[in-house]
N, C-alpha and C positions, 0 to 999 in steps of 0.2 A: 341332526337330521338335515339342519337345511345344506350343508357341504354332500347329499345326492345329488346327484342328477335330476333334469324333470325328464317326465318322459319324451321319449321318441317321437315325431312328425306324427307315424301311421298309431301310436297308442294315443297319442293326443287327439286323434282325429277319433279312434273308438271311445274313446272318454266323455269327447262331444254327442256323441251317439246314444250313447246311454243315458246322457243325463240328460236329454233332450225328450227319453222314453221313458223316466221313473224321476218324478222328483222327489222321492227319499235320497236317492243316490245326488243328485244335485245339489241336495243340500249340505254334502260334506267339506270339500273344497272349502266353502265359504267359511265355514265354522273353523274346521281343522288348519285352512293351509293347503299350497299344492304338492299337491301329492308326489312323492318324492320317491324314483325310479330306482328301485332295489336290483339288483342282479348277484348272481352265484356263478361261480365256476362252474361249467361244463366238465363232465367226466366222472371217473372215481371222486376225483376231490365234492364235486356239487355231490351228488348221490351220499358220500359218508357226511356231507354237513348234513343233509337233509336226516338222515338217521339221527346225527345227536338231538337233533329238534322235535324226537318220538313222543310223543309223553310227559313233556316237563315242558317245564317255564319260559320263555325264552331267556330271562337272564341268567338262570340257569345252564340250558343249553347253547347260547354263549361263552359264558365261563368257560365249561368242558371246551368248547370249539377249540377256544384258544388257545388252550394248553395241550389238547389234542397237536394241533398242528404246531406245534411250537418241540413238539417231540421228532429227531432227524427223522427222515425217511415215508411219516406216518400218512402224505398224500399223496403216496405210490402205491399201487395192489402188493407189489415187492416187500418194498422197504415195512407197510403194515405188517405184513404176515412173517416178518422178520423179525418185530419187538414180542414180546412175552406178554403173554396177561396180565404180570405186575406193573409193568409200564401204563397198559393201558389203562388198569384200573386206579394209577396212582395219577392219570389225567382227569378221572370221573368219571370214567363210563362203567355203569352197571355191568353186572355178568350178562343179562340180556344185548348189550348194546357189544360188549365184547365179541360174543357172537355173530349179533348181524354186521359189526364192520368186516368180522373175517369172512363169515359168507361173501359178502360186495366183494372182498377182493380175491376172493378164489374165482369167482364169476366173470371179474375182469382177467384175471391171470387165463383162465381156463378161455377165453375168449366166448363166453355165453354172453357176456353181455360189453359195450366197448362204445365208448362217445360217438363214434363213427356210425356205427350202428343203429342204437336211438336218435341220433338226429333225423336219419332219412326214412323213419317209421313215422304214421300216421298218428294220431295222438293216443285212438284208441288202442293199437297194436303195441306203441309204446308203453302205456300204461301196464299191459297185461305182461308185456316180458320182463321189464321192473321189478313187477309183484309176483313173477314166477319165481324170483331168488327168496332164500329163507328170510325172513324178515324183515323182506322189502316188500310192503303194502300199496294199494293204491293210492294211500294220502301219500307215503314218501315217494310214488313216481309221479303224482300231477303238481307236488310242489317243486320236484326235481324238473319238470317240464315248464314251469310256469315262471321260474325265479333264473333259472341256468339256460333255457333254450328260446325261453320269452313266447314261448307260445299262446296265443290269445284267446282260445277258447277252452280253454281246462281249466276245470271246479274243483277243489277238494272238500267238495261237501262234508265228512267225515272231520272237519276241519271246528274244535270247538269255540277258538276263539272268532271265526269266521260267523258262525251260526247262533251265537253270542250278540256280535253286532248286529248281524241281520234282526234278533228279534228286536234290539233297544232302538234300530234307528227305524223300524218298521210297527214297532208296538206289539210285536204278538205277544199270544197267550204264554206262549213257551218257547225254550229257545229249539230250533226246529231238528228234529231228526236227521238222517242222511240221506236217507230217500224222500220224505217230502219236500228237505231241502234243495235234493238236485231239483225235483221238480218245480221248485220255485225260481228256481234258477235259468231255465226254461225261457224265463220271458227276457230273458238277459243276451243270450246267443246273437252273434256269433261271436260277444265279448265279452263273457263269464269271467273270463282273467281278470281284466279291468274292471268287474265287478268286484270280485277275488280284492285286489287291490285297495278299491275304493276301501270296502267296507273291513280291513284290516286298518286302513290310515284313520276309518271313523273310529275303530276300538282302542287306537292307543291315544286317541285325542281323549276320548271318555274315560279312558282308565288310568292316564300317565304312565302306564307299559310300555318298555320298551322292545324294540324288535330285536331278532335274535342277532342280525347286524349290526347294531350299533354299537358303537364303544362304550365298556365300562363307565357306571358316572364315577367320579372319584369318593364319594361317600360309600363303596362298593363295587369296588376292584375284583371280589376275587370272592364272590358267597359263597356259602356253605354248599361242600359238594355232597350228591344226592347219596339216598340211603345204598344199600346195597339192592335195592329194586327200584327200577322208575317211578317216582311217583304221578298222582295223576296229574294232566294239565292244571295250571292255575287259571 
């Protein structure tokens, strides 16, 4: 972790903002360490990471990533919709995940959807045409916005290990819903990302989880790939 990046001047500057306005969130940095400035490729490539990261683990989805892209061609719309379902499934993607990668890249091919295009939409506009392709949802378009285009106020509320933290570094009753949680998320504006952020850096401090970025540890290079259905998040 610590070979990231820190953040940018103007995310440093919304960091201080927030944590000047909630001292739950103030309190992570200290504990955890500073926070360490993740980013995803823009394009087809960021959109199919954010797909393998659906439903499973991060080390998990991980694993997959990288064997994913370790396959010729497979972060092209083309070169994907080129290999065979055997390929893909012999990287680890479920039959469901099979799917949504070839949806994204008929989307890209067919030009419905295109890096050019999502960059100079709004966040909410971006979000919905995302999630207007087969099995591309709102969480894989605000973490596709959030991590790949760095935009500063998108939530993925829908987000478990997110809403996880929130209840442990907040105390709540339970860990929150998706609508209560945007709503709680609310008092965060106009920099829910760097909340997003924060309380992602508090969950893997609490839980020794690692993110779906980070490099294999050596005691487990290469886990066990998933069933033949996603399982649920850990």
């Amino acid at each position: 972790m610590n070979d990231l990046p820190h953040p940018p001047p103007e995310a440093r500057a919304a960091l201080a903002a927030l944590c000047a306005r909630d001292a739950d969130l103030a309190r992570i940095e200290p504990a955890a360490g500073p926070l360490p400035w993740r980013r995803r490729p823009a394009g087809f490539a960021g959109l199919l990471q954010a797909i393998m990261g659906q439903q499973i683990s991060n080390q998990a989805a991980g694993a997959i990533w990288r064997r994913l892209a370790a396959l010729p061609g497979a972060l092209t719309p083309e070169g994907l919709l080129a290999l065979d379902d055997e390929a893909l499934r012999g990287a680890g993607l479920s039959r469901p995940k099979v799917a949504h990668a070839r949806s994204l890249a008929e989307a890209f091919a067919a030009g419905t959807l295109s890096e050019a295009g999502i960059a100079v939409l709004e966040d909410e506009a971006a979000v919905a045409l995302i999630a207007s392709v087969r099995g591309l949802g709102p969480w894989t378009a605000e973490v596709y916005l959030l991590f790949a285009l760095q935009r500063m106020d998108v939530f993925p509320a829908g987000d478990l290990a997110l809403a996880a933290a929130a209840q442990h570094l907040k105390n709540l009753p339970a860990r929150p819903a998706p609508k209560p949680f945007r709503a709680l998320a609310e008092a965060w504006r106009p920099h829910r990302a760097m909340a997003a952020r924060l309380l992602w850096h508090h969950w893997r401090h609490v839980t020794g989880r690692p993110a779906m970025d980070d490099p294999p540890s050596p005691a487990m290079e290469d886990p066990p790939r998933p069933a033949m259905d996603d399982p649920a998040p850990a």
